[in-house]
PyMOL CGO cylinders between C-alpha atoms (Angstrom):
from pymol import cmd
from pymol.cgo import CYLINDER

trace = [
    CYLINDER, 0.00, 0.00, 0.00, 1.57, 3.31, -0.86, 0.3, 1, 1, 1, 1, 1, 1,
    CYLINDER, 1.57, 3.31, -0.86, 1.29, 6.57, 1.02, 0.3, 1, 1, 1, 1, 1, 1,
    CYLINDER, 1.29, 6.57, 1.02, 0.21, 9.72, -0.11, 0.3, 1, 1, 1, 1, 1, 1,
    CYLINDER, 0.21, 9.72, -0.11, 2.61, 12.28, -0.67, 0.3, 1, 1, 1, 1, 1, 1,
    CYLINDER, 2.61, 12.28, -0.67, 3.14, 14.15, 2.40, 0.3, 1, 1, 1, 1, 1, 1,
    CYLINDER, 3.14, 14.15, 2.40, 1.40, 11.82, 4.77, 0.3, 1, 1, 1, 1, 1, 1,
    CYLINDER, 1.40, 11.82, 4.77, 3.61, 11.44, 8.44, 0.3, 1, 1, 1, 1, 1, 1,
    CYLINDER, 3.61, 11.44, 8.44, 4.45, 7.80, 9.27, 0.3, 1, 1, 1, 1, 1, 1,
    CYLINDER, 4.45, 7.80, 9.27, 2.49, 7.17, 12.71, 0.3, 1, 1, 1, 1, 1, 1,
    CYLINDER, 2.49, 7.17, 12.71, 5.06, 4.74, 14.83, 0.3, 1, 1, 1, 1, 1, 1,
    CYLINDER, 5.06, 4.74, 14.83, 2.87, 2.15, 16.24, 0.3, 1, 1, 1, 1, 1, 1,
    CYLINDER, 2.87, 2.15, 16.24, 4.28, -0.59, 18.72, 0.3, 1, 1, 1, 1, 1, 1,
    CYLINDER, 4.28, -0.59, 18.72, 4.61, -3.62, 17.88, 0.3, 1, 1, 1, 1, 1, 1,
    CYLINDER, 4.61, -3.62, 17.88, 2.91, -5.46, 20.34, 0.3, 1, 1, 1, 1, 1, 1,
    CYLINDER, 2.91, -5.46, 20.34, 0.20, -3.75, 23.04, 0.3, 1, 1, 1, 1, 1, 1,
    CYLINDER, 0.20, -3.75, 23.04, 0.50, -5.09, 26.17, 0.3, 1, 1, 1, 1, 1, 1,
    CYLINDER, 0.50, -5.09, 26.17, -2.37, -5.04, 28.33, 0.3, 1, 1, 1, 1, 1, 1,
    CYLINDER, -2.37, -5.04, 28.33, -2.82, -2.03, 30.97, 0.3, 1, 1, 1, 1, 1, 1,
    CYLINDER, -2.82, -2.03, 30.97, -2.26, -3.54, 34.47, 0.3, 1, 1, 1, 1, 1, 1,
    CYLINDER, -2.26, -3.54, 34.47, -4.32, -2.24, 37.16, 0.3, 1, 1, 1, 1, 1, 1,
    CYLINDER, -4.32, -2.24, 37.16, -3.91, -3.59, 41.04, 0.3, 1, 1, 1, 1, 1, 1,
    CYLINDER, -3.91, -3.59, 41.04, -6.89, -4.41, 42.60, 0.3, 1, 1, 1, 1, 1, 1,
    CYLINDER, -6.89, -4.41, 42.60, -7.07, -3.87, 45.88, 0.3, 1, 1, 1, 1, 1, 1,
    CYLINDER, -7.07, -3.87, 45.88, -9.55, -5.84, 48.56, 0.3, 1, 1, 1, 1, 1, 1,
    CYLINDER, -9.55, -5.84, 48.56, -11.28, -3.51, 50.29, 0.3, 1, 1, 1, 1, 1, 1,
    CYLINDER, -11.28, -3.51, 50.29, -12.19, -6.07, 52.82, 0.3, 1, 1, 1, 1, 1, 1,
    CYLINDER, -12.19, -6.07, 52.82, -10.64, -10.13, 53.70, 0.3, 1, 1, 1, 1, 1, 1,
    CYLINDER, -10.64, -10.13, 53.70, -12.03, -12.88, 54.90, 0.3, 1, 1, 1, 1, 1, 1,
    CYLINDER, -12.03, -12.88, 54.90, -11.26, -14.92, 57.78, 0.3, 1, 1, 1, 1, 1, 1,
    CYLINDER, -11.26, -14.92, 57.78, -11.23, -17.29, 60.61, 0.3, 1, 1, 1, 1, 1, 1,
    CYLINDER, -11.23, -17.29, 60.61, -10.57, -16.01, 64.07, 0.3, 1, 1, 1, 1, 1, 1,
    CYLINDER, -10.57, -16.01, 64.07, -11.04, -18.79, 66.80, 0.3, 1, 1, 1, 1, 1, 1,
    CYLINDER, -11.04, -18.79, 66.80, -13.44, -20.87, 64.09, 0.3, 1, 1, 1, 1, 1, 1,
    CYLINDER, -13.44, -20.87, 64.09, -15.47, -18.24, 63.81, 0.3, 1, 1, 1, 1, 1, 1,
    CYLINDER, -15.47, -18.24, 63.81, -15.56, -16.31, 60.31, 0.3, 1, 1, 1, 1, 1, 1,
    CYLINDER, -15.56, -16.31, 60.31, -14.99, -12.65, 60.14, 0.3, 1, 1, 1, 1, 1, 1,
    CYLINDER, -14.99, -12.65, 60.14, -14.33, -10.07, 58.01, 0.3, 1, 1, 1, 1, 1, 1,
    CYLINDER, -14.33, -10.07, 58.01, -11.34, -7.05, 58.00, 0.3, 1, 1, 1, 1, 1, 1,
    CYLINDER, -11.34, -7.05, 58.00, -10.77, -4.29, 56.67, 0.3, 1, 1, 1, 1, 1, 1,
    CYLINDER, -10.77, -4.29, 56.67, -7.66, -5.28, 53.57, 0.3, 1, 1, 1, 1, 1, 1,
    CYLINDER, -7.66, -5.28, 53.57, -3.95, -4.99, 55.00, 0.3, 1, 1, 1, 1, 1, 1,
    CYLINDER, -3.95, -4.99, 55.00, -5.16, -4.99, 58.18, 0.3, 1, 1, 1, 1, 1, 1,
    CYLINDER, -5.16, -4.99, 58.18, -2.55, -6.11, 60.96, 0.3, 1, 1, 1, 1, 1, 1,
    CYLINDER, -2.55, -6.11, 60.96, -2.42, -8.42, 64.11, 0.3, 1, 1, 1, 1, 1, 1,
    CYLINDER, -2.42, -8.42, 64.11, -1.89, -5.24, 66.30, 0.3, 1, 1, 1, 1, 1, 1,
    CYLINDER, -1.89, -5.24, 66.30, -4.88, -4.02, 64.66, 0.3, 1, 1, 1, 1, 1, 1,
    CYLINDER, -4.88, -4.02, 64.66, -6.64, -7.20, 65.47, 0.3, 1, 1, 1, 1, 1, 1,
    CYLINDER, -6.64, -7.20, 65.47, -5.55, -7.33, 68.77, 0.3, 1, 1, 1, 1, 1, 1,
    CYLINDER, -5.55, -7.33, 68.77, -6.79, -3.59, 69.17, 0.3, 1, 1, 1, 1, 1, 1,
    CYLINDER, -6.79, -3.59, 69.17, -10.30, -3.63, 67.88, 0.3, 1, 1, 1, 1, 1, 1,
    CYLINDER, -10.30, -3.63, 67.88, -10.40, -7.02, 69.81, 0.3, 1, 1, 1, 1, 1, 1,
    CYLINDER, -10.40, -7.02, 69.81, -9.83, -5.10, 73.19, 0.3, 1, 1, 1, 1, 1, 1,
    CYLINDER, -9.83, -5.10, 73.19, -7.10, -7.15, 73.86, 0.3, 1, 1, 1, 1, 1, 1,
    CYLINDER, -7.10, -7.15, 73.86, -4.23, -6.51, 75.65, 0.3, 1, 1, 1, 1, 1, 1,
    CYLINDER, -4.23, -6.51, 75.65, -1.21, -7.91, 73.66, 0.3, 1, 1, 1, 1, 1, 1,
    CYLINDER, -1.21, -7.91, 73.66, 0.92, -8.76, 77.04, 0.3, 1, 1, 1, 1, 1, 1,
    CYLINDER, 0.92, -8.76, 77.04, -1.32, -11.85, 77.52, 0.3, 1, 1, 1, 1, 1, 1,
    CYLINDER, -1.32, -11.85, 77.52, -1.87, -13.48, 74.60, 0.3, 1, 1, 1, 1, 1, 1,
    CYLINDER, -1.87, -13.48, 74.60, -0.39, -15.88, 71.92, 0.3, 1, 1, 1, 1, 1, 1,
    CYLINDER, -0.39, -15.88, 71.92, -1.54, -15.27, 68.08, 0.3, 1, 1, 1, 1, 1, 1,
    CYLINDER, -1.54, -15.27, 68.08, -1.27, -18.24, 65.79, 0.3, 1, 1, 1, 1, 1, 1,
    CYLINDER, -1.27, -18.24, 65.79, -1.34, -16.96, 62.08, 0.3, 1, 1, 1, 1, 1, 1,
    CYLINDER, -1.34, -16.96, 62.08, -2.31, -20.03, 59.77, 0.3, 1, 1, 1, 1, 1, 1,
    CYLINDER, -2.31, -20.03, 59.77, -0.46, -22.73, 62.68, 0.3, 1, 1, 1, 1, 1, 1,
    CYLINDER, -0.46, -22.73, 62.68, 2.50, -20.56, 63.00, 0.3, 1, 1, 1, 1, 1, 1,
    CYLINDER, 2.50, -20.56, 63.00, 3.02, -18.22, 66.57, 0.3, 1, 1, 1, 1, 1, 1,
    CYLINDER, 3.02, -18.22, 66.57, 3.27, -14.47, 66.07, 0.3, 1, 1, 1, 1, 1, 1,
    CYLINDER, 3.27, -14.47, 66.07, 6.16, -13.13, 68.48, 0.3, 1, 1, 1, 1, 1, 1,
    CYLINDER, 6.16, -13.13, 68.48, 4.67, -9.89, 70.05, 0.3, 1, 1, 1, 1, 1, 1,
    CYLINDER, 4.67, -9.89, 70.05, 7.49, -7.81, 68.26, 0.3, 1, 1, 1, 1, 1, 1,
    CYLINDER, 7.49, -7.81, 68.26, 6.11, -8.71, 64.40, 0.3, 1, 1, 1, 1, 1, 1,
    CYLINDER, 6.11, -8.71, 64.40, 2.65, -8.19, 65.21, 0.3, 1, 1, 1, 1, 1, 1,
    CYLINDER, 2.65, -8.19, 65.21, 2.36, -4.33, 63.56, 0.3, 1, 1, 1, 1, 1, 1,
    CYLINDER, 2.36, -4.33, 63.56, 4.52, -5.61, 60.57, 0.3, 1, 1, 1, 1, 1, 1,
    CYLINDER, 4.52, -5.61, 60.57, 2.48, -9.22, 60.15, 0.3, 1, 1, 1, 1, 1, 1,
    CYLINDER, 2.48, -9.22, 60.15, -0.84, -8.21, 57.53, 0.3, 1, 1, 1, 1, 1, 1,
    CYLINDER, -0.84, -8.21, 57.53, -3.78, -10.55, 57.58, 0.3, 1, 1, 1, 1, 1, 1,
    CYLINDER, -3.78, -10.55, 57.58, -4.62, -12.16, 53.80, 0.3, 1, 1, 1, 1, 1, 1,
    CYLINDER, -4.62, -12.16, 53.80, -7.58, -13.10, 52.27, 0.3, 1, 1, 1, 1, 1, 1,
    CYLINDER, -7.58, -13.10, 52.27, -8.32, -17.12, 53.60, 0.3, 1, 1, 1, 1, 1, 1,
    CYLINDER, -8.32, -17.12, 53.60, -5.85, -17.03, 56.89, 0.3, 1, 1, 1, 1, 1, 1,
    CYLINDER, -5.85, -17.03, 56.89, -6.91, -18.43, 60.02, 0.3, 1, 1, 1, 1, 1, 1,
    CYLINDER, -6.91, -18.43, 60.02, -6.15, -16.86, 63.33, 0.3, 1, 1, 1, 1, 1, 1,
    CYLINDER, -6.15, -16.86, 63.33, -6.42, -18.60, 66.87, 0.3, 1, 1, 1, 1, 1, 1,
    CYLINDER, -6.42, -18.60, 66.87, -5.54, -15.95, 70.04, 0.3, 1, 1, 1, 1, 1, 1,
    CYLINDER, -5.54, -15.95, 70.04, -5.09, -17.80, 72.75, 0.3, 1, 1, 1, 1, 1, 1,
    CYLINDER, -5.09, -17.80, 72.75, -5.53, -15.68, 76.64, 0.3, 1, 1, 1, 1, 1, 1,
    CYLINDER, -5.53, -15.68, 76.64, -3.44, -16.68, 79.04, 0.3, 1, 1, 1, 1, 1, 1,
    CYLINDER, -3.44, -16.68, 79.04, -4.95, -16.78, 82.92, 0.3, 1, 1, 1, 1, 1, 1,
    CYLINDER, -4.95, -16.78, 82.92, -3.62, -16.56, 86.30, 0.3, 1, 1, 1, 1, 1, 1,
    CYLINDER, -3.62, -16.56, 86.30, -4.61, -18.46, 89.03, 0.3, 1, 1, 1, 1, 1, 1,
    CYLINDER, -4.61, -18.46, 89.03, -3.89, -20.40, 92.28, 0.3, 1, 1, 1, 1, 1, 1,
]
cmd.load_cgo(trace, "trace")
């Protein structure tokens, strides 16, 4: 096919790759103590702890069968799926 005289060349790519977009969760779902619940996305096991009322001193958190030492608890985020067991430790004679 021949071009008109004058006509600009319009550079095309080759190949379009498809726009990627992240979706974000606004919410996750999952088990605390067997019971379902649902979080707000990238929430964390301080947070949990927090809107739990708990006190972090005297407790154990199990994310998906694996303890959460105290110090990791603002960095560890809650995904879509995990299961979460907080255990409350009691004194007594």
């Amino acid at each position: 096919m021949r071009k008109p005289e004058g006509a600009q060349e319009v550079k095309r790519p080759a190949v379009v790759s498809p726009r990627r977009t992240r979706y974000r969760r606004a919410s996750v779902n999952v088990i605390v103590n067997d019971e379902p619940r649902t979080l707000a996305a990238e929430t964390t096991v301080a947070e949990l702890v927090a809107a739990l009322g708990l006190g972090p001193r005297r407790i154990a958190v199990e994310l998906n069968r694996a303890v959460v030492p105290r110090a990791d608890y603002a960095a560890t985020r809650i995904n879509e799926g995990d299961q979460i067991e907080i255990i409350h430790f009691v004194g007594g004679g």
